[in-house]
Every structure is written in C-alpha cells, then in structure tokens.
NUVEXRO-886984 format. One record per residue (C-alpha): x negated, y, z. Coordinates in pm, whole numbers. Example, Ala and Ser with C-alpha at 12.3 -4.5 7.8 and 13.67 -1.06 7.14 Angstrom:
+--------+--------+--------+
|     c1 |     c2 |     c3 |
+--------+--------+--------+
|  -1230 |   -450 |    780 |
|  -1367 |   -106 |    714 |
+--------+--------+--------+
***
This chain:
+--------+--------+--------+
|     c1 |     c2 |     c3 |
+--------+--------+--------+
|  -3380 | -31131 |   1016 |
|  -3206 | -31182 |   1335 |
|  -2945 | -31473 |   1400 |
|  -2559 | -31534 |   1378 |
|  -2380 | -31851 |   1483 |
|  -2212 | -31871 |   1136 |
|  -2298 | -31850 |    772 |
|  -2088 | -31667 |    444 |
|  -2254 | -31778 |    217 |
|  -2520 | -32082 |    206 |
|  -2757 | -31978 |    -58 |
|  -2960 | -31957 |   -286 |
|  -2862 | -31570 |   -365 |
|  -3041 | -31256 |   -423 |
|  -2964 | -30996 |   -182 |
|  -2913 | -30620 |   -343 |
|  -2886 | -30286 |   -116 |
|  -2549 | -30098 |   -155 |
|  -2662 | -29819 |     13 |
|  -3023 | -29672 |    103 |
|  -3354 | -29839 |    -96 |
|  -3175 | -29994 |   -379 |
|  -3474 | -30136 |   -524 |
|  -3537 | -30312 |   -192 |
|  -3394 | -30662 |   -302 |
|  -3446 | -30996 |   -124 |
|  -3402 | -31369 |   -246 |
|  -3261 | -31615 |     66 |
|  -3295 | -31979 |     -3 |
|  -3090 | -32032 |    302 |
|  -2742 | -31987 |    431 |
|  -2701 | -31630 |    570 |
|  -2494 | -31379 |    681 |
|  -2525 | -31031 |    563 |
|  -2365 | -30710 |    678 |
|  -2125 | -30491 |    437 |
|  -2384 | -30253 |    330 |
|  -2572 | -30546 |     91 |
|  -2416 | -30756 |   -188 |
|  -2482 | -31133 |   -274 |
|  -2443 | -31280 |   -552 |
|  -2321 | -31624 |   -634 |
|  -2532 | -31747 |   -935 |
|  -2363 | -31966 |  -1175 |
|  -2594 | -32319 |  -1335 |
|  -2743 | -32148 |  -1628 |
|  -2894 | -31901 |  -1394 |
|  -3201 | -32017 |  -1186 |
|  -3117 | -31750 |   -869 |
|  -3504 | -31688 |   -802 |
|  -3532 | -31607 |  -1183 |
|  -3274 | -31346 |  -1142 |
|  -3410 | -31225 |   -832 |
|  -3724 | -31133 |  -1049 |
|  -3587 | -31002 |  -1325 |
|  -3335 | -30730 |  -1118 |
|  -3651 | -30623 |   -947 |
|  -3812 | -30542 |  -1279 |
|  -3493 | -30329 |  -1351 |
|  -3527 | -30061 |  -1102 |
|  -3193 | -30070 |   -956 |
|  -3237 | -29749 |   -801 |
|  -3146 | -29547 |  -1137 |
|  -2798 | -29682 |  -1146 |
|  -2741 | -29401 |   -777 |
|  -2459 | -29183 |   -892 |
|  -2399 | -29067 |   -533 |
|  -2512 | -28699 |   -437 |
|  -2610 | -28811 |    -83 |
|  -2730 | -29146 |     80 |
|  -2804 | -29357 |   -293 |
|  -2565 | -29647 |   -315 |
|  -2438 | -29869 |   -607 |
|  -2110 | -30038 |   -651 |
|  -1979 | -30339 |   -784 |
|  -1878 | -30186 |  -1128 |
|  -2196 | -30049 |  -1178 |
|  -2413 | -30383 |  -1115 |
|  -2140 | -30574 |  -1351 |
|  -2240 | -30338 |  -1665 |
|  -2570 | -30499 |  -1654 |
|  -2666 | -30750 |  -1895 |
|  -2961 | -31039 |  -1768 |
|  -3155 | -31193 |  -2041 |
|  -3054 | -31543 |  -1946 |
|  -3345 | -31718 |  -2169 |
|  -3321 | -32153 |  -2133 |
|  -3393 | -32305 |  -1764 |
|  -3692 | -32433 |  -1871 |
|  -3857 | -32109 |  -1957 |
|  -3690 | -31979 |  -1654 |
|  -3876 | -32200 |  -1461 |
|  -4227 | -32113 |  -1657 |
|  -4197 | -31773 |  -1583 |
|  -4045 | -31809 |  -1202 |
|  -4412 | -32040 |  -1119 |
|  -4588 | -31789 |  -1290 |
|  -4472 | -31511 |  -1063 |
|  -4481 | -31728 |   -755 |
|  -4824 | -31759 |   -784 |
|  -4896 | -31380 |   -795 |
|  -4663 | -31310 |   -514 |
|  -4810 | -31572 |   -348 |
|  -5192 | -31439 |   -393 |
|  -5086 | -31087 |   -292 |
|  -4930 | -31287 |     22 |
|  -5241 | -31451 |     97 |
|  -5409 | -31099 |     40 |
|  -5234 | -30927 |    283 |
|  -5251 | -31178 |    543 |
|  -5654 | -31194 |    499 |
|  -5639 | -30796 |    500 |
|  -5400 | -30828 |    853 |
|  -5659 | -31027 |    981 |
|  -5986 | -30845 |    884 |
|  -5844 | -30501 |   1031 |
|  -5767 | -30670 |   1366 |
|  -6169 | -30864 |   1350 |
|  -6249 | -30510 |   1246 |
|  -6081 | -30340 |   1563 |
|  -6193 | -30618 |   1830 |
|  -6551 | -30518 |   1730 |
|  -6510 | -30151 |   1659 |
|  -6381 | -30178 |   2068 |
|  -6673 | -30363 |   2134 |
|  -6943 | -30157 |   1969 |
|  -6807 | -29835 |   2175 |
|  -6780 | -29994 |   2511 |
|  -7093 | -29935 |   2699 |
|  -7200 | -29978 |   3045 |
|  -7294 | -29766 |   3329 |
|  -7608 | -29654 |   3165 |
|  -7413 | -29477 |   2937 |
|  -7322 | -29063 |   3010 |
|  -6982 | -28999 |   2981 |
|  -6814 | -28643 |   2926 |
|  -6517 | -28474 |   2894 |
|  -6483 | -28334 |   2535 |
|  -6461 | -27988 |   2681 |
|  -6813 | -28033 |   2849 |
|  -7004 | -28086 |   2534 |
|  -6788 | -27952 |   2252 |
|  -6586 | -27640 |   2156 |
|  -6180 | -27682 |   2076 |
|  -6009 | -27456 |   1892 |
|  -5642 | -27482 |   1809 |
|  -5498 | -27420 |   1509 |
|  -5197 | -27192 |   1421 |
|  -4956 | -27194 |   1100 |
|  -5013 | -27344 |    785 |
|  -4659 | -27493 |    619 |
|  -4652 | -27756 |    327 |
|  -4493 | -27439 |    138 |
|  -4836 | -27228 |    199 |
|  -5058 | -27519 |    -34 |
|  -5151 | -27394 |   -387 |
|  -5268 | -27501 |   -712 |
|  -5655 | -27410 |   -612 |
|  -5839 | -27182 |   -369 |
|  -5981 | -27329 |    -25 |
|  -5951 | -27676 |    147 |
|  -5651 | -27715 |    352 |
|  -5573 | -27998 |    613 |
|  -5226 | -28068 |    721 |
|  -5211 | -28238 |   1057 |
|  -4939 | -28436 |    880 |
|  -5136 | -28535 |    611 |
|  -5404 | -28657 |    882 |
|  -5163 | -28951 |    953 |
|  -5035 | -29033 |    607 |
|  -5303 | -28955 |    360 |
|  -5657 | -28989 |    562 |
|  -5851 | -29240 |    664 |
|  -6141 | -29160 |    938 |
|  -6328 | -28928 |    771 |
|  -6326 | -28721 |    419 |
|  -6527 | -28537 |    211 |
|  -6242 | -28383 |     22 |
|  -5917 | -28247 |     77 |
|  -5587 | -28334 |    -41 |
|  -5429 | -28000 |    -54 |
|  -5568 | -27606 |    -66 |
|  -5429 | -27240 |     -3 |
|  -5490 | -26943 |   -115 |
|  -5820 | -26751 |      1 |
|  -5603 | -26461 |    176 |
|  -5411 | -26739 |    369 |
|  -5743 | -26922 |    469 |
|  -5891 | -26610 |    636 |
|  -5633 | -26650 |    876 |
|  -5656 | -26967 |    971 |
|  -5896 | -27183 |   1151 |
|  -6190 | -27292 |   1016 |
|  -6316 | -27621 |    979 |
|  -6708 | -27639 |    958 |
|  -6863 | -27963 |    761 |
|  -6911 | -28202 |   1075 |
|  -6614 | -28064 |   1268 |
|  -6344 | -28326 |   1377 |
|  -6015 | -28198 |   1337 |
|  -5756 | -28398 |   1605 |
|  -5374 | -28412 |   1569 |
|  -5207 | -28235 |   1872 |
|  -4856 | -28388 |   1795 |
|  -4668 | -28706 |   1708 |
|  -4321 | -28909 |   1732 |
|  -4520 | -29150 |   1906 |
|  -4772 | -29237 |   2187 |
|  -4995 | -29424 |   1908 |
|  -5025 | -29226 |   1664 |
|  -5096 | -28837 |   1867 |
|  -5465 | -28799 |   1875 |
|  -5538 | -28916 |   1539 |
|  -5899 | -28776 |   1378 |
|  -6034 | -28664 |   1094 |
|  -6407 | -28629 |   1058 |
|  -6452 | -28343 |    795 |
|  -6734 | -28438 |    597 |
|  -6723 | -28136 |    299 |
|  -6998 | -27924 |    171 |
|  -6782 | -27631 |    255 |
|  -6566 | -27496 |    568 |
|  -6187 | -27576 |    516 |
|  -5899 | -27485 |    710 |
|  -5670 | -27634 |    924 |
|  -5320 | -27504 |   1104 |
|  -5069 | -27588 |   1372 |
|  -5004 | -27928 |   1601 |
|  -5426 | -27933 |   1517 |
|  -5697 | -27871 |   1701 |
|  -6071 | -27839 |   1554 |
|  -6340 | -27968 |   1759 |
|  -6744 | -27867 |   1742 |
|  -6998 | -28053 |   1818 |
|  -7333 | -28166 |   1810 |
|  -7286 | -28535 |   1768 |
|  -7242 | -28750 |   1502 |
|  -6856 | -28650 |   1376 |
|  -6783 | -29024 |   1229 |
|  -6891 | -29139 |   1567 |
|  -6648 | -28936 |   1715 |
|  -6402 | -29010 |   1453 |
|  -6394 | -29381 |   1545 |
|  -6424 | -29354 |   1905 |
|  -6038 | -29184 |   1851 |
|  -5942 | -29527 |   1751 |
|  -6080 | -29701 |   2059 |
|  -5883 | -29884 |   2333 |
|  -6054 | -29653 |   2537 |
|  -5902 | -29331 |   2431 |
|  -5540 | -29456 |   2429 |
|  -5539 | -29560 |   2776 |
|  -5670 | -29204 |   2887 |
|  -5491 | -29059 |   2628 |
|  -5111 | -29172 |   2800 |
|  -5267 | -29009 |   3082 |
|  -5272 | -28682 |   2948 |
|  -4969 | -28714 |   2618 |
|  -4621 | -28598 |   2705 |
|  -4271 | -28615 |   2578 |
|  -3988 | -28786 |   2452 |
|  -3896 | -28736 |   2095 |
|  -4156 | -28550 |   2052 |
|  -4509 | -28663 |   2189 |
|  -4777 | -28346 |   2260 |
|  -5126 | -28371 |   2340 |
|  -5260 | -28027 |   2363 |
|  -5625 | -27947 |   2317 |
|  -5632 | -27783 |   2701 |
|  -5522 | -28176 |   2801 |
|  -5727 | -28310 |   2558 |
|  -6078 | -28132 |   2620 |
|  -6044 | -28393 |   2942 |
|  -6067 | -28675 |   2786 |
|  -6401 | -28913 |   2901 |
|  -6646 | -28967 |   2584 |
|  -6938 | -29231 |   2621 |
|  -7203 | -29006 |   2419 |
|  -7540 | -29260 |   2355 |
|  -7800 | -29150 |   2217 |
|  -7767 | -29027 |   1870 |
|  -7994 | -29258 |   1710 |
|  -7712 | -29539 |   1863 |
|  -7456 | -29341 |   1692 |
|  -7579 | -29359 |   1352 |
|  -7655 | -29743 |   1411 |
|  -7293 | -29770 |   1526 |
|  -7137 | -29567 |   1261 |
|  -7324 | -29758 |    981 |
|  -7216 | -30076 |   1114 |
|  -6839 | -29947 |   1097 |
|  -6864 | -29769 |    782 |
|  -6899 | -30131 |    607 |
|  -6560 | -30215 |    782 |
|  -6400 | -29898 |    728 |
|  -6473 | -29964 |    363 |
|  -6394 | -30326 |    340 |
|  -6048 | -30257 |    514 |
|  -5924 | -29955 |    342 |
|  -6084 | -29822 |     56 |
|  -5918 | -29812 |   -283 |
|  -6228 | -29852 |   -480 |
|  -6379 | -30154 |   -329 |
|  -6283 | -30365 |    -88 |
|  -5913 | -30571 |     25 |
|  -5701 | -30273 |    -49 |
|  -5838 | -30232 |   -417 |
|  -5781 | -30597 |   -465 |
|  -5453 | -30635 |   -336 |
|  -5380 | -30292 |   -607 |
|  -5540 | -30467 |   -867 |
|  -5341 | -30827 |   -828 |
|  -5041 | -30580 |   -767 |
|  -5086 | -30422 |  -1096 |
|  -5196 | -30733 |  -1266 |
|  -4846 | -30853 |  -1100 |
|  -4631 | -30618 |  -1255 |
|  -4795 | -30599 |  -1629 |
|  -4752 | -31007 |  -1669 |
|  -4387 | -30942 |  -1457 |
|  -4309 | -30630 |  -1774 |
|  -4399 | -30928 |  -2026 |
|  -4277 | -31219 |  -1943 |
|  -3877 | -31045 |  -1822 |
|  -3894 | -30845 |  -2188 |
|  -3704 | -31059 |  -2437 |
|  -3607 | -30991 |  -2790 |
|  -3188 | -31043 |  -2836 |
|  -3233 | -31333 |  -3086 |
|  -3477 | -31542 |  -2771 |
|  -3208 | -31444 |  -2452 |
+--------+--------+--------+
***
C-alpha cells in the first residue's frame, strides 16, 4: 500500500477487484482508502468480515466477468450472491482454522525468501576465485551459435525437443533433462541443435536482470532451440556454467555489454566476451554438487520448500472446500 492523509472507510472490510484479477481479494483491518476500481464492503454484526473474506475467495469471483474485454464485476452482480452466514461462533472456528494455514504458508515463504538469498550469497562465493584462477572469454573456449525462428505456434503434440527462449525464463530452472514443448521433425532440421551438455543462453529480455538467463540441457538426445537464443558448446561442466549465469559476476559484465530500452539485447557476438573463471574440472563437479543440494532445496517441486509450501497450499484449500460448504438447513 502506499499512504493518504485521509481514510473512507475505517475497517474491517474485504477489498474485491472491479476490474482486472477479480479473484485477487484483500481483507484490511485498518482504515483505508481505496481507489474507484475496488469495492468495500461494510459488513453488518452477524457477519465476522475475515469470515467473509474467506469464504468469497473460495467462490472464484472471477466467473461472475460478463465483460468482453478487461474482466470487471459490478455491484448487481456481487449482490445476487448468497453467503452461508453459519452462527459467529462457528465463524470464528473456521476463521482460526484458516489463520493457521495461511499463517504456516506465511512462515513458509518467508523461510523459502530467506534460504534462496543464503543460497545466492554462497553460490557468489563458491564461483569467486582468485588470481590463480584462468579466466576466458566464452568465445575463447566455446562455440556460439545463434538460433533463428521457432514460434509458440510451431510446438506439436510429439516429435523432437523444443526450447523456447521464453520458456527459459518462465518454466526452467538451471538445468533440464526434459523439455516442455516439441515440433515436428521437418521443423527441427531447420533449426539449431542443442547437443546433451550444450547451454542454451537467452539473447533478449524486458529487463537488465533477467537477459542472459541459462539453461543447461541435460537430455539423452539433441533438441532444438530458435530465435532471441543462442547455443553454446563446450567442454566444461554445463551446470557449472549454468550457475555461473546467475553470479554477481556476470551481471556486472553483463550491463557492460546488454543494450536497450524497452527492449534489452545481449547478442551472442557481445556475449562470447564475457570473462569466465574456468577451474579445474574436478573443482567444477565439487562446486556443482554442492549447488545442486541448494538448487533442489530451493526450487524443486518434488522435494524440498517449494513442494511443501504446494502441499500446505493444497492441504489449505481441501480443509478451506470443507469447512465454507454448508448444507441450507446449517447456514
């Protein structure tokens, strides 16, 4: 929130979108001041207003949208609704119990906040070396080669591994085995192959942080790769490489080299100048296996923070389904 000198209204209320994420509510136990593209609602004395605040998130205001453009509700819509208004008392029971989950996932999150920055500080730490250490520009010691086409519209049902450059930012972690998407083999011949051990680097971003993201391609098979990409070979250990992306290190050279305004580009010509420590490969695999166990502990869905927050999450929403479903004779 930022800050007004006034209030209009002091509170308790639960906040609902009018336009935009409409299942993006917020409770405010404080007086506010809210602009005319949210509603808040005064709650009468047989409604607890954090109860309601729970049970219109379990509602999924976002299928009451009429509009053909931005989704927005109005005020005749959200007064068709009927709340199961069940006694204060079991208002309150269920209210505690879901304050405790949301407060668990809270104390999740922060913990998972807090490992990936202990997880950074030492993944800087392990990669900084000292004099002793050759560096080389990526074009000194590795091949680039820049990819070309490849459209969301080109993936398929089956057929060969595909990465998007796009998908590199949204859907990858450091390394894979697998890919999320495929094309057809005729469209693969054409486009530039990605060997197992191959990092594949993204060429082009809205922002400074985020160009120069990697992918260490880890498949028993070549896949393919296309534009705003480039595909870099090697005789090092690719997770190595992979991780040094994420360093401190890179980004300061990298701002040396990025350009643009809304659109950031870091081609693989600039790139290939880049500075890479390069120990001895033996020191790579020792690194690598000591930032595989944070890699995993920070975001894997199978083990790990991430697949316990998911887990409280779901655990969250089953007991949230059962205790906000009421028969009409009990509400």
């Amino acid at each position: 929130m930022t800050y007004v000198d006034r209030a209009s209204y002091r509170g308790p209320s639960v906040l609902i979108p009018r336009k935009g994420s409409l299942n993006k509510l917020y409770y405010v136990d404080r007086p506010f001041w809210t602009v005319d593209t949210i509603f808040y609602t005064e709650i009468g004395p047989r409604v607890r207003p954090k109860y309601l605040y729970y049970w219109l998130a379990n509602k999924h205001l976002e299928r009451l949208n009429e509009a053909a453009g931005v989704p927005s509700l109005t005020k005749r819509q959200l007064n068709r609704i009927l709340v199961d208004v069940p006694d204060l008392a079991r208002q309150n029971e269920i209210v505690q119990i879901l304050d405790s989950f949301t407060s668990l996932e809270a104390e999740l999150e922060a913990e998972l906040e807090a490992r990936r920055d202990q997880y950074a500080f030492y993944r800087d730490q392990l990669l900084t070396f000292n004099s002793s250490v050759e560096r080389l520009p990526l074009n000194k010691f590795a091949v680039l080669d820049r990819g070309h086409g490849l459209q969301k519209s080109d993936f398929s049902d089956s057929g060969v591994d595909a990465i998007h450059y796009g998908q590199i930012y949204t859907r990858y972690g450091t390394y894979s085995a697998r890919a999320i998407s495929k094309v057809s083999p005729v469209l693969a011949s054409q486009l530039v192959q990605v060997h197992p051990g191959d990092v594949v680097v993204t060429n082009t971003s809205e922002n400074i942080e985020d160009v120069g993201k990697a992918l260490a391609w880890l498949g028993s098979d070549n896949a393919v790769t296309g534009g705003h990409a480039t595909v870099i070979r090697h005789d090092q250990n690719p997770k190595y490489l992979a991780y040094w992306f994420q360093t401190t290190d890179f980004f300061t050279q990298k701002k040396k080299y990025a350009y643009g305004t809304k659109v950031i580009e870091l081609p693989a010509r600039l790139l290939g100048r880049i500075e890479i420590p390069l120990p001895s490969r033996e020191e790579q695999d020792r690194i690598v296996s000591i930032l595989d166990k944070f890699e995993a502990y920070t975001t894997s869905l199978t083990d790990g923070l991430p697949a316990e927050i998911e887990a409280r999450r779901q655990q969250y929403e089953y007991y949230r389904d059962r205790l906000l479903s009421f028969s009409e004779a009990n509400a």
